[in-house]
C-alpha positions in Angstrom: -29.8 -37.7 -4.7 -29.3 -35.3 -1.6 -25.8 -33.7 -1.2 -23.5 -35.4 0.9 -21.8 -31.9 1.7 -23.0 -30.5 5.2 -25.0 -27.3 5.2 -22.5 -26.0 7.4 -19.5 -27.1 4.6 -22.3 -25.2 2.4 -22.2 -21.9 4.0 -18.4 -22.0 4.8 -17.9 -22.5 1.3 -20.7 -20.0 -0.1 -19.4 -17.5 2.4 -15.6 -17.9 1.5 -16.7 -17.0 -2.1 -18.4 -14.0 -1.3 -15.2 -12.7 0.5 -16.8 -12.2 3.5 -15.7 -13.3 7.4 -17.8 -15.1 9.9 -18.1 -11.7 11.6 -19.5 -9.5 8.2 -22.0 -12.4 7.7 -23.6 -12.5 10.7 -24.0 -8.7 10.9 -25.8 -8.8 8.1 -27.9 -11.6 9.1 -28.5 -10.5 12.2 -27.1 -13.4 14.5 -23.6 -13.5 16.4 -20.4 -14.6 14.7 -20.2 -17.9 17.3 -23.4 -18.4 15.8 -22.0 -18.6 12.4 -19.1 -20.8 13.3 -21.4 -23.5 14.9 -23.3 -23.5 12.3 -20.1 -23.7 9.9 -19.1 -26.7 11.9 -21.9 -28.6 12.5 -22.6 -28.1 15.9 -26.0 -26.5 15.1 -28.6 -25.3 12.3 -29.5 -21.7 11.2 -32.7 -21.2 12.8 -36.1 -21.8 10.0 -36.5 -17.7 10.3 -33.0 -17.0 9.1 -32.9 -19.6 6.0 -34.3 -17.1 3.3 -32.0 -14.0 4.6 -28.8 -16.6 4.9 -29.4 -17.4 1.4 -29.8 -13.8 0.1 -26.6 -13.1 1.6 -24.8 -15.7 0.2 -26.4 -15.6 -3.2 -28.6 -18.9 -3.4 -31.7 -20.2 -2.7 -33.2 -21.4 -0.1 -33.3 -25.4 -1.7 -29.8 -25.0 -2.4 -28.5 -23.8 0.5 -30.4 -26.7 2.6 -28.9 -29.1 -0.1 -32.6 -29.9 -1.6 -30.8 -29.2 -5.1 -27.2 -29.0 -6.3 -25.4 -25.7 -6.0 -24.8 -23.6 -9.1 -20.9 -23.8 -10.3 -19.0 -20.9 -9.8 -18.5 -19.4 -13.8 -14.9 -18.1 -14.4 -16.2 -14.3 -14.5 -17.5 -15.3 -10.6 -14.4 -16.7 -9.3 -12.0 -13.8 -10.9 -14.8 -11.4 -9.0 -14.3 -12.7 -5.7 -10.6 -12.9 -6.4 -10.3 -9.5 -7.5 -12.7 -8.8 -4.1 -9.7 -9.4 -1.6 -7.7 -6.4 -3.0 -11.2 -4.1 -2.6 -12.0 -2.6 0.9 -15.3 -3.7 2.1 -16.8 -0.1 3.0 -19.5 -2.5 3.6 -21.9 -0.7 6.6 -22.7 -4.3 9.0 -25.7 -2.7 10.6 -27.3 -5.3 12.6 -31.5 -5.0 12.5 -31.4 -2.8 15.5 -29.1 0.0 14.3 -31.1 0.0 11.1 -33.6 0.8 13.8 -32.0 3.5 15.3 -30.4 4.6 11.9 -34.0 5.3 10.0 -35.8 6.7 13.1 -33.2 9.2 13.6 -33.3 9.8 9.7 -37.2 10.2 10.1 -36.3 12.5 13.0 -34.3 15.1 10.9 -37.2 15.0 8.2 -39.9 15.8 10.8 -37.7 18.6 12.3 -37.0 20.0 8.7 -40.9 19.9 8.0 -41.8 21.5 10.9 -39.5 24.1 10.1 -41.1 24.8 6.7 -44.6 25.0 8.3 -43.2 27.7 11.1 -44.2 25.3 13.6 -40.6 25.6 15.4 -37.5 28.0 13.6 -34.4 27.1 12.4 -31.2 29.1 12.3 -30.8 31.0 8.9 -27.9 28.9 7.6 -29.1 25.0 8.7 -30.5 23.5 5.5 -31.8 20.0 5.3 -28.6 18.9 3.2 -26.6 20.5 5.1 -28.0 18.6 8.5 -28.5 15.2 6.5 -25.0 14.5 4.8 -22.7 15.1 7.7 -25.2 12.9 9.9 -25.1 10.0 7.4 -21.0 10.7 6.8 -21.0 10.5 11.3 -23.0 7.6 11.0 -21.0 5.7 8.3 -18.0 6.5 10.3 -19.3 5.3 13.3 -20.2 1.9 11.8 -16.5 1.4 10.3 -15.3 2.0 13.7 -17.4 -0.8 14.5 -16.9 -2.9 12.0 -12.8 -2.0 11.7 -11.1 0.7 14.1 -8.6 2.6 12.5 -7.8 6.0 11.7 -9.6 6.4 8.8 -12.5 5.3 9.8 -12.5 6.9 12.8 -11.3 10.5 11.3 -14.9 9.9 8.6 -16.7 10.0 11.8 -14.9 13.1 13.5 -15.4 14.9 10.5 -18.9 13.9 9.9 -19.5 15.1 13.6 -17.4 18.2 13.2 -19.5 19.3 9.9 -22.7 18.4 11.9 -21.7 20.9 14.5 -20.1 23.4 12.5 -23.3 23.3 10.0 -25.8 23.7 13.1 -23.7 26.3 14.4 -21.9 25.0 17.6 -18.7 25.2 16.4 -17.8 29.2 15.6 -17.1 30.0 12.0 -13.5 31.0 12.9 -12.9 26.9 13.1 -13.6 26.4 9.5 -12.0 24.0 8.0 -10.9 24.3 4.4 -9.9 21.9 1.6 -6.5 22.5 1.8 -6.8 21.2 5.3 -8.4 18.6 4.7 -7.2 16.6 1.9 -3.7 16.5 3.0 -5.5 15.2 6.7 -6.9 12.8 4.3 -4.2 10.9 3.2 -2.0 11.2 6.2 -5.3 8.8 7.8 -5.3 6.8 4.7 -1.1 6.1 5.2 -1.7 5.6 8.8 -4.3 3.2 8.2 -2.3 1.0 5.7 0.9 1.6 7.8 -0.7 -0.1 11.0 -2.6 -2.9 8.9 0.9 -4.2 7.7 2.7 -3.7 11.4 -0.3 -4.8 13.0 -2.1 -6.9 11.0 -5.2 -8.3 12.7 -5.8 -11.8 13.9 -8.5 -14.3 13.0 -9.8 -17.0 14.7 -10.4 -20.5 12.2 -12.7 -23.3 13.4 -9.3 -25.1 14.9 -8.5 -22.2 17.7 -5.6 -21.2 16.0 -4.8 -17.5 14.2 -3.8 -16.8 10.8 -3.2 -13.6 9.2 -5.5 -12.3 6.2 -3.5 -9.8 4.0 -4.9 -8.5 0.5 -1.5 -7.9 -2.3 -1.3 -4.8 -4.3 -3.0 -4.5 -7.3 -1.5 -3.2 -10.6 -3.2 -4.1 -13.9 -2.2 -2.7 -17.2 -3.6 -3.5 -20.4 -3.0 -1.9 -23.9 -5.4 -2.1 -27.2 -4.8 0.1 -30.3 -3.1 2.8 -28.2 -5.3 3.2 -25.3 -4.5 2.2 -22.2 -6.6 0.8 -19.3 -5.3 0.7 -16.2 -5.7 0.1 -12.0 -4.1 0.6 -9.0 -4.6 -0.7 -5.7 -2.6 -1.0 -2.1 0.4 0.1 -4.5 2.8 2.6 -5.3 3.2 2.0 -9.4 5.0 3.8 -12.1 3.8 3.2 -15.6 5.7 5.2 -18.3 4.7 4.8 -21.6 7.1 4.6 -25.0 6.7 3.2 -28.7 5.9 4.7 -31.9 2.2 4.0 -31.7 -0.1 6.7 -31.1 -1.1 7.3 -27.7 -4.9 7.8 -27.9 -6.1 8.1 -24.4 -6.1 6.2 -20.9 -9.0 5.0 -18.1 -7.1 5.1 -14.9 -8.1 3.6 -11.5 -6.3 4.5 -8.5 -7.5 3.4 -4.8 -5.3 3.3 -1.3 -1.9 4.3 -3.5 -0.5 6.0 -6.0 0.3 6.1 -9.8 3.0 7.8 -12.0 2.0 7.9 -15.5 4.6 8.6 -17.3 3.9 10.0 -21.2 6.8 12.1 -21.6 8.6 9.9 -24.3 5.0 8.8 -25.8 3.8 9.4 -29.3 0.8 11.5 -27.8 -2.3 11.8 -30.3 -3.6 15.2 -30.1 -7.1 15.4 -28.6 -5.9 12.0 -26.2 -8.8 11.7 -23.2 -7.4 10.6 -19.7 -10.5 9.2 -17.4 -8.9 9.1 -14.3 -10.7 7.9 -10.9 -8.6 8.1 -7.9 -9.8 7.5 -4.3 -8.1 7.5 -1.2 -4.7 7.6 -3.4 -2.8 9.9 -6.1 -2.3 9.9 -9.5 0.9 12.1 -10.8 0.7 12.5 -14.7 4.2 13.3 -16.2 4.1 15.2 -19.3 6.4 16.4 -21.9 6.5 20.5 -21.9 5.4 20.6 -25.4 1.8 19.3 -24.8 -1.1 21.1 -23.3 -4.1 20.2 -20.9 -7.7 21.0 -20.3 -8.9 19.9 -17.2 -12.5 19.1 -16.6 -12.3 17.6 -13.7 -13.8 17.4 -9.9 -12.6 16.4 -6.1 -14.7 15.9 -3.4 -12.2 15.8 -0.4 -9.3 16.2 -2.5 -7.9 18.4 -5.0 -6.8 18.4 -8.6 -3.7 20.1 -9.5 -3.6 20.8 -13.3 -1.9 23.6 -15.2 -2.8 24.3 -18.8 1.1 24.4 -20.2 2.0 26.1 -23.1 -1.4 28.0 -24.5 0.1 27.5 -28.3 0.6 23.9 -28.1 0.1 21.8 -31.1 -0.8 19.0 -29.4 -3.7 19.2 -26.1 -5.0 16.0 -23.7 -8.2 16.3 -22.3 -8.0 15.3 -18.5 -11.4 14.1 -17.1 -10.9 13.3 -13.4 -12.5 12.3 -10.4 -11.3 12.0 -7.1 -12.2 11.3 -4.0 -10.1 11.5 -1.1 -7.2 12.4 -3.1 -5.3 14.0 -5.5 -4.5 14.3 -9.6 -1.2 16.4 -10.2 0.1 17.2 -14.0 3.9 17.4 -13.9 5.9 18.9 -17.0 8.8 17.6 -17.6 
């Protein structure tokens, strides 16, 4: 029996699901977002030629997304996903077909300069490399495309930078302007606390099918689960402390940090020597508090960040192994 459910009840349902707004799925369709709300309310069809990317996006067929069969139920595992999707930012790159155009031709443009390069057709400066041309370009490109997508000044401070090591690398801007990480990192998250700041004052308005506005906010995250002394535990849009006590051993931690920050507390823990800490922080910072009795070693590494992590006392009986990586960010080990 065909569905009584309208396609465009279909897609506003399929698209709600995936977390996305009208505006995100017709980027990646390729089609305006009025286009997407007349279809979402009936007022007109998704063109034939758009039916098998529409359904990509929206993870069904093509027969079920025209109603031919019955949609697939959502599992439990699906629906806590899209849940656990509100609190994520969509870093998502909306590139309609023409930008992906522009995007690969300019792409194919470095290679051939690159390989002309190597055959001594034209000469390079000494110090321009193909990475050193290529990652910059794609970080100025990404930024670009948040602006787009979401102004703010995150996203636009990705795309200064990603311009700024473009010209810097090329050798327009003079050495003497060099930026280094302790520059940077700290510019980092005073972007990141602007951005968050001004999405709470200023929280942005969407249209629904009725005319009217609501406003779409995503609540901290904080998680923390504990099995046979090892902890797991995540951090989002939050400023958490989670101190750790009891006579059970503590055996070692995975840590997720994103857009906040974490105190992990272990100074009044029963710490197992040899305990692993897996810590990945982005765009956030994780302070581990330690009693002065135990010892670190650090393997760790920070791409626009930094990891602040003294040994302690070189003859202590009991050592944590601190495997961190962070993006964006900072780790900092606090004795207490």
């Amino acid at each position: 029996m065909e569905s009584k459910v309208t396609m465009g009840k279909r897609i506003a349902d399929l698209r709600k699901q995936k977390g996305m707004t009208q505006e995100q799925l017709a980027n990646q369709v390729g089609v305006t977002a009025q286009a997407v709300s007349k279809w979402e309310n009936d007022l007109s069809c998704p063109d034939i030629s758009v039916l098998p990317q529409l359904a990509e996006v929206l993870g069904v067929t093509t027969d079920e997304l025209l109603g031919k069969v019955q949609l697939r139920s959502l599992t439990v595992e699906d629906s806590e996903k899209s849940e656990k999707h509100k609190h994520i930012v969509n870093v998502r790159l909306n590139m309609n077909k023409w930008e992906k155009v522009i995007f690969a031709l300019l792409v194919m443009g470095l290679g051939i300069v690159f390989l002309l390069n190597a055959f001594h057709v034209i000469q390079l400066g000494s110090g321009i490399t193909f990475w050193s041309v290529l990652w910059p370009f794609c970080l100025f490109f990404m930024g670009v495309m948040l602006c787009k997508s979401d102004l703010s000044p995150m996203s636009l401070g990705i795309a200064l930078f990603g311009l700024y090591m473009l010209l810097y690398n090329v050798g327009i801007i003079p050495a003497q302007y060099k930026l280094t990480w302790s520059m940077i990192w700290p510019a980092a998250l005073i972007l990141i606390g602007l951005t968050v700041l001004l999405g709470y004052l200023f929280p942005k308005r969407k249209e629904n099918n009725e005319g009217f506005f609501h406003v779409e906010k995503g609540d901290p995250v904080f998680e923390c689960e504990e099995e046979g002394g090892f902890f797991s535990v995540e951090a989002a849009f939050s400023n958490q402390t989670k101190k750790v006590v009891g006579d059970e051993p503590f055996k070692g931690a995975n840590i997720d940090v994103s857009f906040g920050s974490l105190t992990f507390d272990l100074t009044e823990a029963n710490i197992e020597n040899g305990a692993t800490i897996d810590a990945d922080v982005s765009f956030g910072s994780l302070i581990l508090r330690l009693p002065g009795f135990v010892g670190v070693k650090s393997e760790s590494s920070a791409a626009f960040g930094g990891v602040n992590c003294p040994a302690g006392d070189p003859n202590a009986a009991i050592r944590i192994n601190l495997k961190g990586d962070v993006s964006f960010g900072k780790i900092e080990v606090e004795y207490v």
